[in-house]
CHARMM internal coordinates of N, CA and C (Angstrom, degrees):
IC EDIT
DIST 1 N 1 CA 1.4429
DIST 1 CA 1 C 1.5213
ANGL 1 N 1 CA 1 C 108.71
DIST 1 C 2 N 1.4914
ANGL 1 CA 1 C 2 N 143.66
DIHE 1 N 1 CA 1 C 2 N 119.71
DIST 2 N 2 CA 1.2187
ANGL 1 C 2 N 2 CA 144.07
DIHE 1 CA 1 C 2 N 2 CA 102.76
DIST 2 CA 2 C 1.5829
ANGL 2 N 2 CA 2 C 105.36
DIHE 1 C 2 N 2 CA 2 C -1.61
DIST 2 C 3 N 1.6207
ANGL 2 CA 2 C 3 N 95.44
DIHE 2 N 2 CA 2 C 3 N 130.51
DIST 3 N 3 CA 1.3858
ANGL 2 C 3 N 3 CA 110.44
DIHE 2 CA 2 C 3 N 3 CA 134.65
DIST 3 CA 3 C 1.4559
ANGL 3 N 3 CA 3 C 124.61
DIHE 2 C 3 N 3 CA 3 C -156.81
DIST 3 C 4 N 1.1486
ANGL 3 CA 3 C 4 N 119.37
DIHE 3 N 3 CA 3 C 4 N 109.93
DIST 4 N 4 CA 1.5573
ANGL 3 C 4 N 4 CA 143.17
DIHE 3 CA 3 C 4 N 4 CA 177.71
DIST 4 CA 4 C 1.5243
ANGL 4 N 4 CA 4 C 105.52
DIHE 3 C 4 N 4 CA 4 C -33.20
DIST 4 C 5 N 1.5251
ANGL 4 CA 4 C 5 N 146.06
DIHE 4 N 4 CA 4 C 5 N 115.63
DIST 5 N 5 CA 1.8029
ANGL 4 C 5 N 5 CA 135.49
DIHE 4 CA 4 C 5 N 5 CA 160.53
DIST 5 CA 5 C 1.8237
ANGL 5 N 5 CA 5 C 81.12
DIHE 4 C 5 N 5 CA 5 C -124.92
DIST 5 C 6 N 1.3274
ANGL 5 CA 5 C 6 N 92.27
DIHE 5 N 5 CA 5 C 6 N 120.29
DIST 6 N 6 CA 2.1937
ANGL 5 C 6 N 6 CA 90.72
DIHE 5 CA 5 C 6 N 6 CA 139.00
DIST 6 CA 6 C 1.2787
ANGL 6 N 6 CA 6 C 112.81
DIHE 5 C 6 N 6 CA 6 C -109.54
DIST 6 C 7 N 1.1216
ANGL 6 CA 6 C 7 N 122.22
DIHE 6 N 6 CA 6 C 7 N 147.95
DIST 7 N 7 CA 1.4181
ANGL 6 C 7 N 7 CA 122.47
DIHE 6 CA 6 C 7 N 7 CA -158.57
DIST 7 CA 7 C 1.5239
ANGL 7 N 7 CA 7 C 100.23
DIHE 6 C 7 N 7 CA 7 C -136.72
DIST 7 C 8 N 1.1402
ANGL 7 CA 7 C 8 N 128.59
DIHE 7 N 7 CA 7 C 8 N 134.51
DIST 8 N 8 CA 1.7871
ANGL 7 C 8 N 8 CA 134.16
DIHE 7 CA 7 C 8 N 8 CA 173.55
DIST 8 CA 8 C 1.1522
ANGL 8 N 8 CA 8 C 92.21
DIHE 7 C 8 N 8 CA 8 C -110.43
DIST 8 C 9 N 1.0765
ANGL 8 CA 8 C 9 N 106.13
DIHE 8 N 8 CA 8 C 9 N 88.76
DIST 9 N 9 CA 2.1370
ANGL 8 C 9 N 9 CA 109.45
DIHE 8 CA 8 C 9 N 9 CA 152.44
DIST 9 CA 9 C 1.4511
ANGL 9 N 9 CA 9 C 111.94
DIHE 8 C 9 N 9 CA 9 C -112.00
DIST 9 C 10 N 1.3923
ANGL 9 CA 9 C 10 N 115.68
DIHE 9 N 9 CA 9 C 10 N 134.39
DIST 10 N 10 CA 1.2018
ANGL 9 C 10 N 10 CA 145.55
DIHE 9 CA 9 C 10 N 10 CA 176.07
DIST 10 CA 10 C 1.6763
ANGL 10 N 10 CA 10 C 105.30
DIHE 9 C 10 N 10 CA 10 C -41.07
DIST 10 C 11 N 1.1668
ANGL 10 CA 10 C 11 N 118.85
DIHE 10 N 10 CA 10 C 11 N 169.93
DIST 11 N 11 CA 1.5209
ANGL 10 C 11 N 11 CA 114.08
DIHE 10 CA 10 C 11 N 11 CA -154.13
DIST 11 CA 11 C 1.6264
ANGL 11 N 11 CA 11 C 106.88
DIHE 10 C 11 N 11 CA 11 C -102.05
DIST 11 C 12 N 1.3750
ANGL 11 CA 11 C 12 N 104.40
DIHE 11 N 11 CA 11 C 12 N -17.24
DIST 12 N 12 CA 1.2286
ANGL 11 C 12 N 12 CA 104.78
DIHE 11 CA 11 C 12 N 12 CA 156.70
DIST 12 CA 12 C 1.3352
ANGL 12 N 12 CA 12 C 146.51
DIHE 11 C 12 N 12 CA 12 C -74.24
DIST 12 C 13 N 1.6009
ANGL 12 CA 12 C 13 N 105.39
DIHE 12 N 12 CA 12 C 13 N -14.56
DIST 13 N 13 CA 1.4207
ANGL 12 C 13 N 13 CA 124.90
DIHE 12 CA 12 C 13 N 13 CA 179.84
DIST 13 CA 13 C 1.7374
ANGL 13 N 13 CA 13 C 109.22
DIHE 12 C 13 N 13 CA 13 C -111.45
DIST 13 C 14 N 1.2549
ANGL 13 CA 13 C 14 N 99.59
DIHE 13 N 13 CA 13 C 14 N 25.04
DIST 14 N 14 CA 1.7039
ANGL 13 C 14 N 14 CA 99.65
DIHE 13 CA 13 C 14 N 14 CA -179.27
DIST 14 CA 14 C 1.1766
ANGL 14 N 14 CA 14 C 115.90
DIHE 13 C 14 N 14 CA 14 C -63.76
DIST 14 C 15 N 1.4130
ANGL 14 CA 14 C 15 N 114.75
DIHE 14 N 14 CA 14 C 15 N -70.22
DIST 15 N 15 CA 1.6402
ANGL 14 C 15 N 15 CA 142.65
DIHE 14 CA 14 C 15 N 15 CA 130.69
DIST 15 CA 15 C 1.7986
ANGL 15 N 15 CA 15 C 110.04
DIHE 14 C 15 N 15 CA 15 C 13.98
DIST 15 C 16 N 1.2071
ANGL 15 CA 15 C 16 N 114.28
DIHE 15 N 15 CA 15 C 16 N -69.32
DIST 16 N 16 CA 1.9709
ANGL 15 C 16 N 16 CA 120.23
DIHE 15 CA 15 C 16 N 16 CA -168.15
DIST 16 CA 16 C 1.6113
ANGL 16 N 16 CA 16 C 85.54
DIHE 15 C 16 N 16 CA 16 C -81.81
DIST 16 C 17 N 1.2763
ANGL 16 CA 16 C 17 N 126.76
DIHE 16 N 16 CA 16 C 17 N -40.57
DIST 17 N 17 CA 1.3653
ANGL 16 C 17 N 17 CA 108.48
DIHE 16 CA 16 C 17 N 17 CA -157.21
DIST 17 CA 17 C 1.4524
ANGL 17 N 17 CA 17 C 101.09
DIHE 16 C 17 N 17 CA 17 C -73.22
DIST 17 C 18 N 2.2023
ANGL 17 CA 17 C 18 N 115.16
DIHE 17 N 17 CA 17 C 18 N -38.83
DIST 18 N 18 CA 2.0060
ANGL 17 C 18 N 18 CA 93.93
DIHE 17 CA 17 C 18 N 18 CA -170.10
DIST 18 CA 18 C 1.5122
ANGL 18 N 18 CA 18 C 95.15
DIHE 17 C 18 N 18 CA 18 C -88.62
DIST 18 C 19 N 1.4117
ANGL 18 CA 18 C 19 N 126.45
DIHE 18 N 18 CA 18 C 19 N 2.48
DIST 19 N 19 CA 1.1675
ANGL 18 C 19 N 19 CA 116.00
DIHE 18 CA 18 C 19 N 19 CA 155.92
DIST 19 CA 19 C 1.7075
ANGL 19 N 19 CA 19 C 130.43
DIHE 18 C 19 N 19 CA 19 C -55.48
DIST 19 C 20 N 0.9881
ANGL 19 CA 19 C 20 N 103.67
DIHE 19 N 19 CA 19 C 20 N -61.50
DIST 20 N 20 CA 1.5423
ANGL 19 C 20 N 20 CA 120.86
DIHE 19 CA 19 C 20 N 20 CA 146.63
DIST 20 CA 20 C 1.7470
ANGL 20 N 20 CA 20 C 118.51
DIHE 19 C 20 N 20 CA 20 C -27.92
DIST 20 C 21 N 1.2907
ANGL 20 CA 20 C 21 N 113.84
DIHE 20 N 20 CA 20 C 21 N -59.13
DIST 21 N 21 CA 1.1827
ANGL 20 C 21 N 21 CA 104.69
DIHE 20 CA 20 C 21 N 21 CA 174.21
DIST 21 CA 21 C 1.2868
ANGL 21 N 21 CA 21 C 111.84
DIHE 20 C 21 N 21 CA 21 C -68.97
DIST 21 C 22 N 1.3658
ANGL 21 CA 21 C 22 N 137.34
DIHE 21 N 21 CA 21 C 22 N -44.19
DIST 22 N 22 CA 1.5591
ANGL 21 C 22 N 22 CA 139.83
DIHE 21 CA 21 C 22 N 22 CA -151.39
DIST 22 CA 22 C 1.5197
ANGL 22 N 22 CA 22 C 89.68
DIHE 21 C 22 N 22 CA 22 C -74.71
DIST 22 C 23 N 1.3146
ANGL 22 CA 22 C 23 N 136.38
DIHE 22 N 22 CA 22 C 23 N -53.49
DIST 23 N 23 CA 1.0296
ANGL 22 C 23 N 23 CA 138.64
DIHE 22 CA 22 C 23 N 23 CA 173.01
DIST 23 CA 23 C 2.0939
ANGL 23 N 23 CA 23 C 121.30
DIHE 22 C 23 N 23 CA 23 C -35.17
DIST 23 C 24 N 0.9753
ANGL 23 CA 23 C 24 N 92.59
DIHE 23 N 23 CA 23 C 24 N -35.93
DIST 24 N 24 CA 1.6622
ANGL 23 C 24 N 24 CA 107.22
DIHE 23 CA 23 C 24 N 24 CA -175.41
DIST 24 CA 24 C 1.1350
ANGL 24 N 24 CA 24 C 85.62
DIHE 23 C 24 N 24 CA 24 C -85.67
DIST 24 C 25 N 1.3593
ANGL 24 CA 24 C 25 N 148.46
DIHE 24 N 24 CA 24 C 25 N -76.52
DIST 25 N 25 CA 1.1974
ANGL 24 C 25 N 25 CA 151.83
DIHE 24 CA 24 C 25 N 25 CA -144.11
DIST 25 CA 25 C 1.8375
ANGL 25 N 25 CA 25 C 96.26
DIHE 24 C 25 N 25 CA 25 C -66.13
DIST 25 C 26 N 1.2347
ANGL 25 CA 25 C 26 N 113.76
DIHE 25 N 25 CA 25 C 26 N -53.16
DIST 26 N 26 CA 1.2445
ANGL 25 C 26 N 26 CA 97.76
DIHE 25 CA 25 C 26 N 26 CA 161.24
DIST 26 CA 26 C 1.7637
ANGL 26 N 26 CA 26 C 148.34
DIHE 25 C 26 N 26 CA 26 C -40.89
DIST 26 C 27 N 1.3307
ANGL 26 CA 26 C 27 N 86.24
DIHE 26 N 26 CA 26 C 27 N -61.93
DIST 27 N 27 CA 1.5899
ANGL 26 C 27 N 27 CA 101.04
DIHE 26 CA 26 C 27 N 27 CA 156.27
DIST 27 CA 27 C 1.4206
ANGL 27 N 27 CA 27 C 119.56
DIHE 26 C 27 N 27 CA 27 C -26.40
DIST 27 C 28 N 1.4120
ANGL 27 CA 27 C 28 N 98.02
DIHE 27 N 27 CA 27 C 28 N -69.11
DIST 28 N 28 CA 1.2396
ANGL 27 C 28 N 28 CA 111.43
DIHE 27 CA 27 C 28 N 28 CA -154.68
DIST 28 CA 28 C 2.1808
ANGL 28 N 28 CA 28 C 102.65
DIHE 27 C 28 N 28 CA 28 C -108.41
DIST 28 C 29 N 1.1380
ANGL 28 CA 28 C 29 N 112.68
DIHE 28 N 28 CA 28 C 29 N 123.56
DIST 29 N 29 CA 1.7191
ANGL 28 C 29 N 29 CA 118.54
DIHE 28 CA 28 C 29 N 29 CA -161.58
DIST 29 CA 29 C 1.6706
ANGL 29 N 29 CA 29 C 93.20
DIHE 28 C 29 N 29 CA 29 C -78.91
DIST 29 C 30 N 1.6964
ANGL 29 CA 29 C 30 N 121.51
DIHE 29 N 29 CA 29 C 30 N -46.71
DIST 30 N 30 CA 1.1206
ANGL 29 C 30 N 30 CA 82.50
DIHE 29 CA 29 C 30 N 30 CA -177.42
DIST 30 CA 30 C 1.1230
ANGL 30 N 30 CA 30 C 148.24
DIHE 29 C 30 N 30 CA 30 C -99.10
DIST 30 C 31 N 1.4020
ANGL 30 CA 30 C 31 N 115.60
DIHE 30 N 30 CA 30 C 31 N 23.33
DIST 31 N 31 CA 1.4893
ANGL 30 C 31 N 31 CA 138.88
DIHE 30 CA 30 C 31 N 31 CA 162.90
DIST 31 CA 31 C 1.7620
ANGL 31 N 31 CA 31 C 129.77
DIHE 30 C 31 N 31 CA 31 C -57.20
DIST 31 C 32 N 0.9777
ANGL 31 CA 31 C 32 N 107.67
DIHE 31 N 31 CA 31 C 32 N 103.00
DIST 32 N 32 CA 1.2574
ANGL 31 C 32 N 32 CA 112.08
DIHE 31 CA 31 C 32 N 32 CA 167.74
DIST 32 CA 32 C 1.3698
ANGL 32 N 32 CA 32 C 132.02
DIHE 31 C 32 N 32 CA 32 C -107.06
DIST 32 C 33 N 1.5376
ANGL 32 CA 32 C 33 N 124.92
DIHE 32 N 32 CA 32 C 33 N 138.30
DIST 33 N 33 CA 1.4655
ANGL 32 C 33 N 33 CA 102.87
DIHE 32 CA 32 C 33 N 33 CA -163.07
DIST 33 CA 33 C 1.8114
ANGL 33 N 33 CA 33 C 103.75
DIHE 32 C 33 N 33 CA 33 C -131.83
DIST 33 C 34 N 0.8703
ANGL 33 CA 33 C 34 N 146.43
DIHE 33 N 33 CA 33 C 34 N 168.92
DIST 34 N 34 CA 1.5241
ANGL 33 C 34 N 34 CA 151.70
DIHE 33 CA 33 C 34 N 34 CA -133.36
DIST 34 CA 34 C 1.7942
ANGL 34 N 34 CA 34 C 89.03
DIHE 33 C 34 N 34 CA 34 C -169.51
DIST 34 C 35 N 1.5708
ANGL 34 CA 34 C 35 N 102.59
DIHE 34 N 34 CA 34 C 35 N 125.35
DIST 35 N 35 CA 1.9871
ANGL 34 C 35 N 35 CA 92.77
DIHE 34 CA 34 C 35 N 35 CA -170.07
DIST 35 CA 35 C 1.4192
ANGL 35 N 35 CA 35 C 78.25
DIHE 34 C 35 N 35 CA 35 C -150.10
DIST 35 C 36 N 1.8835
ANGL 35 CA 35 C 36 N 110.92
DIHE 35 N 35 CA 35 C 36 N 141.64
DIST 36 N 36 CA 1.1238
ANGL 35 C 36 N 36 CA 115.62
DIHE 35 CA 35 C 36 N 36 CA 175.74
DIST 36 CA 36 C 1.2721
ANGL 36 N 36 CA 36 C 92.65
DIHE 35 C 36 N 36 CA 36 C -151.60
DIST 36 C 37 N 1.8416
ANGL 36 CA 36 C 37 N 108.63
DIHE 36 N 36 CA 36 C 37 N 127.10
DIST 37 N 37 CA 1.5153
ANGL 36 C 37 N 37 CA 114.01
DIHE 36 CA 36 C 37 N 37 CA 173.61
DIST 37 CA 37 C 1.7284
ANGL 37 N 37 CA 37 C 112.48
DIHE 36 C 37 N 37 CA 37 C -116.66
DIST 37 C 38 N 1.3646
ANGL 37 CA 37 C 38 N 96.67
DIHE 37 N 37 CA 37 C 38 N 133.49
DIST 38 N 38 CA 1.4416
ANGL 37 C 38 N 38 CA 108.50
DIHE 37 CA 37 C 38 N 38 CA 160.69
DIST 38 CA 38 C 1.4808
ANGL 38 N 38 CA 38 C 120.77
DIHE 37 C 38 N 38 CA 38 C -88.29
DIST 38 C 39 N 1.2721
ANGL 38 CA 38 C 39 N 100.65
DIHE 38 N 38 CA 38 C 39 N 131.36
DIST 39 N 39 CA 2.1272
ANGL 38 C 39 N 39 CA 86.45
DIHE 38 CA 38 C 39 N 39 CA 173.94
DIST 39 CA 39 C 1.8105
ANGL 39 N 39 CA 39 C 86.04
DIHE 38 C 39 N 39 CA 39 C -155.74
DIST 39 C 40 N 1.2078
ANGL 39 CA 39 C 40 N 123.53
DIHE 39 N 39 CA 39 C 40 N 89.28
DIST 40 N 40 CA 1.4069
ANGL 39 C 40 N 40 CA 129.92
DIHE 39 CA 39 C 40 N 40 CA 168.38
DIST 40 CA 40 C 1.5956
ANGL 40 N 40 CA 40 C 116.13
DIHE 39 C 40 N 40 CA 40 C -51.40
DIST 40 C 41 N 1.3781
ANGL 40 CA 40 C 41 N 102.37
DIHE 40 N 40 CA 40 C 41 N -39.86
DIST 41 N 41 CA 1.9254
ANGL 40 C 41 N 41 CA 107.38
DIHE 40 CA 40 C 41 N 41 CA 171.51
DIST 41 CA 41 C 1.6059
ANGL 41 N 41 CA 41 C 115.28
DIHE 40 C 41 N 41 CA 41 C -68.34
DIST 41 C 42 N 1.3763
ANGL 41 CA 41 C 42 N 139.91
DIHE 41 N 41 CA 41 C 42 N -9.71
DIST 42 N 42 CA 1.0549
ANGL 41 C 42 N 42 CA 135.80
DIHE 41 CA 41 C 42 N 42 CA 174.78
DIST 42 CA 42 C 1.7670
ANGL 42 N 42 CA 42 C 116.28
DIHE 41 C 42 N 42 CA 42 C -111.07
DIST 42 C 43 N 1.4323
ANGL 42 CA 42 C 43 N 96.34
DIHE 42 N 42 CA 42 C 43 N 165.28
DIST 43 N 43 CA 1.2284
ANGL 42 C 43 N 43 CA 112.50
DIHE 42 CA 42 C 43 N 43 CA -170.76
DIST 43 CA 43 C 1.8934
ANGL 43 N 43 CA 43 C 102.04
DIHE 42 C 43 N 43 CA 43 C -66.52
DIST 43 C 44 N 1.4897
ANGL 43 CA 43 C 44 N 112.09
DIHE 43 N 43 CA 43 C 44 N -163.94
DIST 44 N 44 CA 0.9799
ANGL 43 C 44 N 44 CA 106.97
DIHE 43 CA 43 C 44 N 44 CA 140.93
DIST 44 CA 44 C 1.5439
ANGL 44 N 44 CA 44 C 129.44
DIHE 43 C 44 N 44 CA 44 C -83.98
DIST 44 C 45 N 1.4560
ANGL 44 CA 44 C 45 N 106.50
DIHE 44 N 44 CA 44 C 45 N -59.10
DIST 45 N 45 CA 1.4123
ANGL 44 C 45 N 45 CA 112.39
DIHE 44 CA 44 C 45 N 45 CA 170.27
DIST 45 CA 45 C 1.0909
ANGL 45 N 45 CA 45 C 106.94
DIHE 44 C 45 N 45 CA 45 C -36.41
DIST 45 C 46 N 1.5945
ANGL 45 CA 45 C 46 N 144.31
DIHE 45 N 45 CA 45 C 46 N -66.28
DIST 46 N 46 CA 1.4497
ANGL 45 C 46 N 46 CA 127.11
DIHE 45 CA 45 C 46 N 46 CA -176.87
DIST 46 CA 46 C 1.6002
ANGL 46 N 46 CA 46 C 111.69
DIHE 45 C 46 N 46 CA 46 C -51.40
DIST 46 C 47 N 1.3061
ANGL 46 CA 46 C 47 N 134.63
DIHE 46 N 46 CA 46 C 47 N -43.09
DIST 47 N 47 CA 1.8238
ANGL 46 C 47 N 47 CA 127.12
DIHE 46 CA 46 C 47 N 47 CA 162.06
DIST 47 CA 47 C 0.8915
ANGL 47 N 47 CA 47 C 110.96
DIHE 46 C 47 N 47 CA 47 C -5.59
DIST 47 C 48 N 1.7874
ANGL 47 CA 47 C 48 N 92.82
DIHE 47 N 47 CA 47 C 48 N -90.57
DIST 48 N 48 CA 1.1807
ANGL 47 C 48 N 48 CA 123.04
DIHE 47 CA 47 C 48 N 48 CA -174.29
DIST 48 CA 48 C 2.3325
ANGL 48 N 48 CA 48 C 133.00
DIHE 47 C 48 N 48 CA 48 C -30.61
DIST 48 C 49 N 1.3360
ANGL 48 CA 48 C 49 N 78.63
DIHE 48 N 48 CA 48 C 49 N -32.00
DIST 49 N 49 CA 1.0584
ANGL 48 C 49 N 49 CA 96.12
DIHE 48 CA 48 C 49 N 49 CA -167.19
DIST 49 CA 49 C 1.7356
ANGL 49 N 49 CA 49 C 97.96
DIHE 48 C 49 N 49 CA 49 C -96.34
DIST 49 C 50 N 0.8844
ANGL 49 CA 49 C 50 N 112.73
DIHE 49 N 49 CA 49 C 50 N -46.16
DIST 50 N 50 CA 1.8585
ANGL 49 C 50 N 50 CA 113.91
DIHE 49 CA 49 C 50 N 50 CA 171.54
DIST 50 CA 50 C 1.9074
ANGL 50 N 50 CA 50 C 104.11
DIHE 49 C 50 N 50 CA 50 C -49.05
DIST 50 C 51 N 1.3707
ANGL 50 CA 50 C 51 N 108.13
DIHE 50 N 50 CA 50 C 51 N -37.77
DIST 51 N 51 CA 1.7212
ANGL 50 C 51 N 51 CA 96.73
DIHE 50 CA 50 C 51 N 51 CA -166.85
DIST 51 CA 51 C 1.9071
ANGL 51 N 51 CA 51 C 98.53
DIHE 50 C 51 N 51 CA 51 C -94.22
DIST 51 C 52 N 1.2446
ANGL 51 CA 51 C 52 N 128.60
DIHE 51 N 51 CA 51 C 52 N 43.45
DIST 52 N 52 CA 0.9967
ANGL 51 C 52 N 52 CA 110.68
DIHE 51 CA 51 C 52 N 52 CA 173.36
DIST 52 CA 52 C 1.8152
ANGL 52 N 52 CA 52 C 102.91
DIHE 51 C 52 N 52 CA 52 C -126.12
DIST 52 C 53 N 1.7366
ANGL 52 CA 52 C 53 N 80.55
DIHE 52 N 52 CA 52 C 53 N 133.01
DIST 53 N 53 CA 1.4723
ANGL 52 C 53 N 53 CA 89.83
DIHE 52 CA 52 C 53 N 53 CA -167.19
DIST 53 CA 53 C 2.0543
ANGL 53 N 53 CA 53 C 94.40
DIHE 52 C 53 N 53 CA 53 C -141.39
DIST 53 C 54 N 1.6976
ANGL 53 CA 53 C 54 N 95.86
DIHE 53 N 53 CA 53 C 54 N 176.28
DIST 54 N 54 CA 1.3608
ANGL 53 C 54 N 54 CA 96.28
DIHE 53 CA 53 C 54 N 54 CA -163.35
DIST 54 CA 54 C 1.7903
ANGL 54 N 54 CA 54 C 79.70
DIHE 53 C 54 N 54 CA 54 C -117.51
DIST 54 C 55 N 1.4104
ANGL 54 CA 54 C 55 N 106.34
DIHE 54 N 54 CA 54 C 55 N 147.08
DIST 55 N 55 CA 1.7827
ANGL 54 C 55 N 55 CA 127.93
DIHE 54 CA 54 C 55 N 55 CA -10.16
DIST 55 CA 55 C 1.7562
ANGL 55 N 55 CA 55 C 93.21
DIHE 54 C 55 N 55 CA 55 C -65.36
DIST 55 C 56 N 1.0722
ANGL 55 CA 55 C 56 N 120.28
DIHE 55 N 55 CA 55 C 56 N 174.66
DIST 56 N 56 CA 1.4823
ANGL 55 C 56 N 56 CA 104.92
DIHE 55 CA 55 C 56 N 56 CA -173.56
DIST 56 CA 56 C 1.9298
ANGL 56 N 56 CA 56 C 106.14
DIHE 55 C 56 N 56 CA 56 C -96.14
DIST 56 C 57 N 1.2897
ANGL 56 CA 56 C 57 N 102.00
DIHE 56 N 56 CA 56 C 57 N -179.54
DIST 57 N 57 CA 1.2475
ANGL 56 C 57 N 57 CA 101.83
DIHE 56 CA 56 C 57 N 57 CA 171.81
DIST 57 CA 57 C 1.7889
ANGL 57 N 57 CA 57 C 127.52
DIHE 56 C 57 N 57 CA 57 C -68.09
DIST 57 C 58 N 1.3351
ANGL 57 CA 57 C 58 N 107.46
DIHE 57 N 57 CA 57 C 58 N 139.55
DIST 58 N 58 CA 1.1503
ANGL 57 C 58 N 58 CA 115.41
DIHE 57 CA 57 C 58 N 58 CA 175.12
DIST 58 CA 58 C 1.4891
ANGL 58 N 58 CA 58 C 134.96
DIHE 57 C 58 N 58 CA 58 C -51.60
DIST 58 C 59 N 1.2989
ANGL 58 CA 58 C 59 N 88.69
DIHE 58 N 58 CA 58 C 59 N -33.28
DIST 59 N 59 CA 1.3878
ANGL 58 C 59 N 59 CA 117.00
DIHE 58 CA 58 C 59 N 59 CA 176.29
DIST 59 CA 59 C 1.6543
ANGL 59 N 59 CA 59 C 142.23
DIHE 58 C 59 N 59 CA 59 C -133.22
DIST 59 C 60 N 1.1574
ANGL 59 CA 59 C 60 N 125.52
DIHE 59 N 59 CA 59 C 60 N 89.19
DIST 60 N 60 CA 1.1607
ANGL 59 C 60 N 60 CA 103.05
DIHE 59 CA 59 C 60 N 60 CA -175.46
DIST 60 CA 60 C 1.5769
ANGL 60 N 60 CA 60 C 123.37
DIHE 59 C 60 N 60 CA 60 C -131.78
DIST 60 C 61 N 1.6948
ANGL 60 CA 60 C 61 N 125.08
DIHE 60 N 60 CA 60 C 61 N 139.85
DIST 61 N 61 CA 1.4204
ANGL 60 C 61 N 61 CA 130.40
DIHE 60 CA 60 C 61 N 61 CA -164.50
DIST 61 CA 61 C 1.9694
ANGL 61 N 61 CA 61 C 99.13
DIHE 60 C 61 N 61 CA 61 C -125.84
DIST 61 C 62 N 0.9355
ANGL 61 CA 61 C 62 N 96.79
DIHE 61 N 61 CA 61 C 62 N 147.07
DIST 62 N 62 CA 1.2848
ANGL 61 C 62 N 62 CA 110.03
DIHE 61 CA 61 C 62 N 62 CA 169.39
DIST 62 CA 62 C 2.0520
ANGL 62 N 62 CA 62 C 120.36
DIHE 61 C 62 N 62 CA 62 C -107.72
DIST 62 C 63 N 1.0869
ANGL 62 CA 62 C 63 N 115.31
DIHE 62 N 62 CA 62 C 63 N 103.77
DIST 63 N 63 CA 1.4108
ANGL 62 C 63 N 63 CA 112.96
DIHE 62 CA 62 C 63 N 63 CA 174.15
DIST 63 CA 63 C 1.6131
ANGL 63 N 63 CA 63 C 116.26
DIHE 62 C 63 N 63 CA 63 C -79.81
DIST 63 C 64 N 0.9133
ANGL 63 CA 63 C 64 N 132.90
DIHE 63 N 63 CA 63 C 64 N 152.09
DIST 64 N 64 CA 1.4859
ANGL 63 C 64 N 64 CA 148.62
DIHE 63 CA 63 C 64 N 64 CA 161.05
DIST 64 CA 64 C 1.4421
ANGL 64 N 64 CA 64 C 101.05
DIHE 63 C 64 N 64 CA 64 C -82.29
DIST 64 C 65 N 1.6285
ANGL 64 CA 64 C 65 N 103.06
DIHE 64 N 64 CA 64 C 65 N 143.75
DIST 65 N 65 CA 1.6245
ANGL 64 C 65 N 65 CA 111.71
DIHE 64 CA 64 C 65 N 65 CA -149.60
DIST 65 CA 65 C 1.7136
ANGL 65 N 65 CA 65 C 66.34
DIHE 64 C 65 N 65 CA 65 C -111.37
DIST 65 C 66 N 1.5820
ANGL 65 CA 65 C 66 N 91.27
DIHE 65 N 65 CA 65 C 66 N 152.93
DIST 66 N 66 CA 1.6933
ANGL 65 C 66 N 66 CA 103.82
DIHE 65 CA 65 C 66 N 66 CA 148.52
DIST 66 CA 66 C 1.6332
ANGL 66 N 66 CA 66 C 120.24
DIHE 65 C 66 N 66 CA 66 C -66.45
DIST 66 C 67 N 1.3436
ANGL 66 CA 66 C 67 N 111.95
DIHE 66 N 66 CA 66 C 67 N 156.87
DIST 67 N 67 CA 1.4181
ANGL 66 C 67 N 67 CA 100.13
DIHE 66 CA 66 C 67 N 67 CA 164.95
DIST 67 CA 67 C 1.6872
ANGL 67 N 67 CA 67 C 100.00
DIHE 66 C 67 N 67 CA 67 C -116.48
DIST 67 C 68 N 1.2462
ANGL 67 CA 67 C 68 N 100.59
DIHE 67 N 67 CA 67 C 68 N 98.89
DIST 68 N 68 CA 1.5881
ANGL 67 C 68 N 68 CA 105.57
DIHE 67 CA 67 C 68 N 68 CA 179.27
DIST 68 CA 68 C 1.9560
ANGL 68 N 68 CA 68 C 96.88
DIHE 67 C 68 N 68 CA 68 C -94.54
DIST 68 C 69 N 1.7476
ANGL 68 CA 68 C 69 N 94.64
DIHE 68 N 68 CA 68 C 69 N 143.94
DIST 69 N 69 CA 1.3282
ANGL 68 C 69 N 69 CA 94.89
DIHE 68 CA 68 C 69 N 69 CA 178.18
DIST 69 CA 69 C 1.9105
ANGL 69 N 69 CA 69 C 95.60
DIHE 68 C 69 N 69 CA 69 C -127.88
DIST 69 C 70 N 1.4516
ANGL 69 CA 69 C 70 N 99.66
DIHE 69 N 69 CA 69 C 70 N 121.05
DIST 70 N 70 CA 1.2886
ANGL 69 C 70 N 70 CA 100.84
DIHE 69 CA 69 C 70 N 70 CA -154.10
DIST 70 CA 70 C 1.7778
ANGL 70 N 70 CA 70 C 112.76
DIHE 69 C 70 N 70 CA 70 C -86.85
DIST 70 C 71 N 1.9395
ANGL 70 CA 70 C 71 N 98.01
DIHE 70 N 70 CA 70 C 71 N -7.25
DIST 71 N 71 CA 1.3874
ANGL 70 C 71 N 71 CA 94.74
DIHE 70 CA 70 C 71 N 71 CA 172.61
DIST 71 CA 71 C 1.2809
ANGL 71 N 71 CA 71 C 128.64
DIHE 70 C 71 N 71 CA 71 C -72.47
DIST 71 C 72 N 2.2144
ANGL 71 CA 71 C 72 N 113.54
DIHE 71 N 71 CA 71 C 72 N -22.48
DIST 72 N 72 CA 1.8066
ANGL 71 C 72 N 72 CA 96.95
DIHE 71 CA 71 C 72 N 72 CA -172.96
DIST 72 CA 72 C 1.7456
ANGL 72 N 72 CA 72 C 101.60
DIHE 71 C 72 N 72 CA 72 C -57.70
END
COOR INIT
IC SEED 1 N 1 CA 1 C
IC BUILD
């Protein structure tokens, strides 16, 4: 089973929340989880540095955001 959460957590709680997940996923072997954050106000280096958690992720890619400007 899939199950879809988007979650808006504040930038300080990025950290406890994929902590939180990595932890479950640990626990439990057959869980796998797929995590994608948007944060348009930060750098990369600051990202980067918000999603690092222990044990850390297995995987990680960085996409280039569009810059859509939604007023034309």
């Amino acid at each position: 089973m899939r199950v879809y959460t988007i979650a808006e957590v504040p930038d300080q709680l990025v950290q406890k929340w994929l902590q939180h997940l990595r932890d479950f996923d640990t626990k439990h072997p057959g869980c796998h989880f797929n995590v994608a954050a948007d944060a348009p106000n930060l750098s990369v280096t600051e990202m980067v540095d918000l999603i690092r958690i222990d044990p850390g992720l297995t995987f990680q890619k960085l996409f280039a955001r569009p810059n859509f400007n939604l007023d034309d």
